[in-house]
C-alpha atoms as a printed R data frame, in Angstrom:
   type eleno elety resid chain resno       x      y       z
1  ATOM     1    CA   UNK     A     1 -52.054 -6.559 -57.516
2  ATOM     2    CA   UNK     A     2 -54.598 -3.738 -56.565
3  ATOM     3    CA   UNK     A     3 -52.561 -3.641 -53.397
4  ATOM     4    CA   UNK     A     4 -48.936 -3.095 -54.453
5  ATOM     5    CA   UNK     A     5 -50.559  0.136 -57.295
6  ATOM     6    CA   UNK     A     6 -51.937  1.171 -53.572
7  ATOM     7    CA   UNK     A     7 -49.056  1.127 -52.321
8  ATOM     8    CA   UNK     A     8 -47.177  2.887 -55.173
9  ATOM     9    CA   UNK     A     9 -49.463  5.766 -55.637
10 ATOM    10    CA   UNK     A    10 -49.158  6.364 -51.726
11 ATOM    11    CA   UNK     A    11 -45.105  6.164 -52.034
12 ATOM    12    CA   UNK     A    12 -45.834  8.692 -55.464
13 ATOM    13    CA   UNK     A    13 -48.115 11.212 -53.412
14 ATOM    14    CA   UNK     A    14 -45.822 11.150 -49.984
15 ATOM    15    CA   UNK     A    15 -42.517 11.829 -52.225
16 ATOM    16    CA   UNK     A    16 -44.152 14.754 -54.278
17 ATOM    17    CA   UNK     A    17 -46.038 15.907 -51.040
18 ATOM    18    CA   UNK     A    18 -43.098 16.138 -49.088
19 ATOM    19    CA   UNK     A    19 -40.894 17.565 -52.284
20 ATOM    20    CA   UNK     A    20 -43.484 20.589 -52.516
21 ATOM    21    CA   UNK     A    21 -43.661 21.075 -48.949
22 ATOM    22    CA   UNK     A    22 -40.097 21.705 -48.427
23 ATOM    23    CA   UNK     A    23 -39.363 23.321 -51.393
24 ATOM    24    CA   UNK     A    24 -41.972 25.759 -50.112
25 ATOM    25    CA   UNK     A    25 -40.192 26.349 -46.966
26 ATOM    26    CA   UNK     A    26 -43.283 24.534 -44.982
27 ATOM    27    CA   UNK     A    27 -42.870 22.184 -41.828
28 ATOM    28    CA   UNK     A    28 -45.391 20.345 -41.576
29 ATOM    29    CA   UNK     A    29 -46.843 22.777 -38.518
30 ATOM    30    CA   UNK     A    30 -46.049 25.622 -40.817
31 ATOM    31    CA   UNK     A    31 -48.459 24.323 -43.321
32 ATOM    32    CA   UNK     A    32 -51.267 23.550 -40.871
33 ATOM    33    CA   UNK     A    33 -51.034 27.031 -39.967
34 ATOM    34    CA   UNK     A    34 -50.835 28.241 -43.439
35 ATOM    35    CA   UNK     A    35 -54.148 26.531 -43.954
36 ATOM    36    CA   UNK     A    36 -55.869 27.858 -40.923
37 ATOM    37    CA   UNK     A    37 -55.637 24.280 -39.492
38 ATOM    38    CA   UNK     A    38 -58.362 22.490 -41.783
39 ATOM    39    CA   UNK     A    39 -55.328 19.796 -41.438
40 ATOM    40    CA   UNK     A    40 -53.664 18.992 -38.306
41 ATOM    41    CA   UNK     A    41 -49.878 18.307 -38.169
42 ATOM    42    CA   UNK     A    42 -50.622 14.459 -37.745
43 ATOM    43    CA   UNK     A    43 -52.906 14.379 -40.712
44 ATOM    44    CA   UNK     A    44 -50.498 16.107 -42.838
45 ATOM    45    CA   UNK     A    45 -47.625 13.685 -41.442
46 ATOM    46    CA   UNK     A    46 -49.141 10.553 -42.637
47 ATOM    47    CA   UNK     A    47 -49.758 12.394 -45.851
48 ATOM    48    CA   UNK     A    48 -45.521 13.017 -45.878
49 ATOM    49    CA   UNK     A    49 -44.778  9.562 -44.961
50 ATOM    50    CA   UNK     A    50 -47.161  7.574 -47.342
51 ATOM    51    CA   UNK     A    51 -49.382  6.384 -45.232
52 ATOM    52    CA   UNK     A    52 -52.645  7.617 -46.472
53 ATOM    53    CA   UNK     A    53 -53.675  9.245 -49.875
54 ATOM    54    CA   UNK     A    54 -56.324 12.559 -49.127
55 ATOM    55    CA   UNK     A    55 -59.295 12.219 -50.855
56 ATOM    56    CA   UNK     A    56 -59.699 15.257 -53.566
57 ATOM    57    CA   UNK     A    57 -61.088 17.988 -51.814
58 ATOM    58    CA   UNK     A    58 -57.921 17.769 -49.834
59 ATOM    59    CA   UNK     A    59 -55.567 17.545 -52.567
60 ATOM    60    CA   UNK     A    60 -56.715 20.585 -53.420
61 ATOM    61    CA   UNK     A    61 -56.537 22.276 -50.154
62 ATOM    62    CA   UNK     A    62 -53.063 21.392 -50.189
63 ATOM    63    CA   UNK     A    63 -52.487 22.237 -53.700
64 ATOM    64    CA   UNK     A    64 -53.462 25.533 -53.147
65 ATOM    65    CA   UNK     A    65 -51.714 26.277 -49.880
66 ATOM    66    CA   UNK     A    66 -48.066 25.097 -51.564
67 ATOM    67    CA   UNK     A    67 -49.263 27.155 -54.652
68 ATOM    68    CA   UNK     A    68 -48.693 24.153 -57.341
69 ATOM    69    CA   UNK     A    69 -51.198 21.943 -59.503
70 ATOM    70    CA   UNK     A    70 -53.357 19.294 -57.932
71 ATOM    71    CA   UNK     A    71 -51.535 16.803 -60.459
72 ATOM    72    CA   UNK     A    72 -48.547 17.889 -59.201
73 ATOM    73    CA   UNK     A    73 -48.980 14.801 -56.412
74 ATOM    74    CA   UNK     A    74 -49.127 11.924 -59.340
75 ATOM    75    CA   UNK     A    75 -46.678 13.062 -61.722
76 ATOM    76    CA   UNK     A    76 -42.774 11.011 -61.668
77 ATOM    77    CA   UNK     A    77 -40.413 13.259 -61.983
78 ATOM    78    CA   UNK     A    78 -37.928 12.233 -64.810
79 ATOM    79    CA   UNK     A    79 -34.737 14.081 -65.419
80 ATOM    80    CA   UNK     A    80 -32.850 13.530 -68.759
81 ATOM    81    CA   UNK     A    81 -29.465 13.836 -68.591
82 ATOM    82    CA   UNK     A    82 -27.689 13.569 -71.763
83 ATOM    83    CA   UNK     A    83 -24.014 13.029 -71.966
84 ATOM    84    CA   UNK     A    84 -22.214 14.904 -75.014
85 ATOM    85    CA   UNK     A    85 -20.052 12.483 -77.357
86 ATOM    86    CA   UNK     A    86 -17.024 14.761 -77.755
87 ATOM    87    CA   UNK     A    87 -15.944 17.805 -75.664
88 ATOM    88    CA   UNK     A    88 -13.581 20.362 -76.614
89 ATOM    89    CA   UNK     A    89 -11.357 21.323 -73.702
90 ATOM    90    CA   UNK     A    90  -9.545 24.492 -74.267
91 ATOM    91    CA   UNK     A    91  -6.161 25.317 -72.818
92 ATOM    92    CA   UNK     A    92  -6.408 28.342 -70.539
93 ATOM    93    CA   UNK     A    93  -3.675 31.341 -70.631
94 ATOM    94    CA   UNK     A    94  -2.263 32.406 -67.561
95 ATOM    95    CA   UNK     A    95  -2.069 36.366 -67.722
């Protein structure tokens, strides 16, 4: 059991990792240079593709250098889309 929550938080961290990296405009070079290469681009991409969780201090580094929360990493995104019961459609005019 301990394995597969493992496995899920590492599948969590890689999808939000690699969510604030882009969204940053980072490759994963980019972002090594950003942080003055405390992280190498191989370190970083077995961060992006789940393969290891960094311990805290690195969370952090990261954190800081994509400019979000540390929790950022282990919160789900959940988007609620709500679908209206009735909606008015209006005819338009042709001027």
């Amino acid at each position: 059991m301990r394995t597969v929550e493992t496995n899920n938080l590492k599948k969590l961290f890689a999808t939000r990792f690699k969510s604030a990296r882009l969204t940053s405009g980072f490759s994963l070079q980019d972002l090594a240079d950003a942080m003055g290469n405390q992280l190498s681009r191989q370190a970083l991409h077995r961060y992006d593709k789940g393969e290891v969780i960094p311990d805290s201090k690195t969370i952090n580094l990261l954190a800081k250098a994509l400019n979000i929360s540390p929790s950022y990493f282990f919160r789900e995104t959940k988007v609620k889309i709500e679908i209206p019961e009735y909606i008015e459609y209006h005819k338009l005019e042709h001027y």
